[in-house]
C-alpha positions as CSV (number, residue, x, y, z in Angstrom):
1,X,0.0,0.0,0.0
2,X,0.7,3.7,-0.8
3,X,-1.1,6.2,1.7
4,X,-0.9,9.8,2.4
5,X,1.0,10.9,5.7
6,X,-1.8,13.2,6.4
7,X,-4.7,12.7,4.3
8,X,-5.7,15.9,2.8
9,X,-2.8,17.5,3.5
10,X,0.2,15.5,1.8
11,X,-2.3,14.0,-0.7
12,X,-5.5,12.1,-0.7
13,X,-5.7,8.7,-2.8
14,X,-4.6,5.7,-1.2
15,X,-3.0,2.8,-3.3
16,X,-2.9,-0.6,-3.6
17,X,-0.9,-3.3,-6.3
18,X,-2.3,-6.9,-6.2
19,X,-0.1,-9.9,-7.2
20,X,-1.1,-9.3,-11.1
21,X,0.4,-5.8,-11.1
22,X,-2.9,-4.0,-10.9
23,X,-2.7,-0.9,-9.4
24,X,-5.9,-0.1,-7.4
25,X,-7.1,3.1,-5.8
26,X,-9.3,4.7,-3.0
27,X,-10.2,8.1,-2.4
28,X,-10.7,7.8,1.5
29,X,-9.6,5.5,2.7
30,X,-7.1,2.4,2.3
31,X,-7.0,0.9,-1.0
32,X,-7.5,-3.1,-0.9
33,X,-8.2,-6.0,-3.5
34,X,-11.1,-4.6,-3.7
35,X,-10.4,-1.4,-4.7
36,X,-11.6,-0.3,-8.6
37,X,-8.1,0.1,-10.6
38,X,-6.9,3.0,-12.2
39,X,-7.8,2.5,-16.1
């Protein structure tokens, strides 16, 4: 995972990369496998 230090301040999306090299990404709040990847 990829997170902000402080949300809002030092950015706000939150990453994820799952075993197949998708990158996925949340808005607020930890990216997971579940998260919708970046297209």
């Amino acid at each position: 995972n990829a997170d902000p230090v402080t949300a809002g301040s030092t950015g706000q999306r939150h990453f994820f990369t799952d075993q197949t090299g998708v990158i996925r990404v949340e808005n607020n709040a930890p990216a997971n496998e579940h998260s919708p990847p970046i297209l």
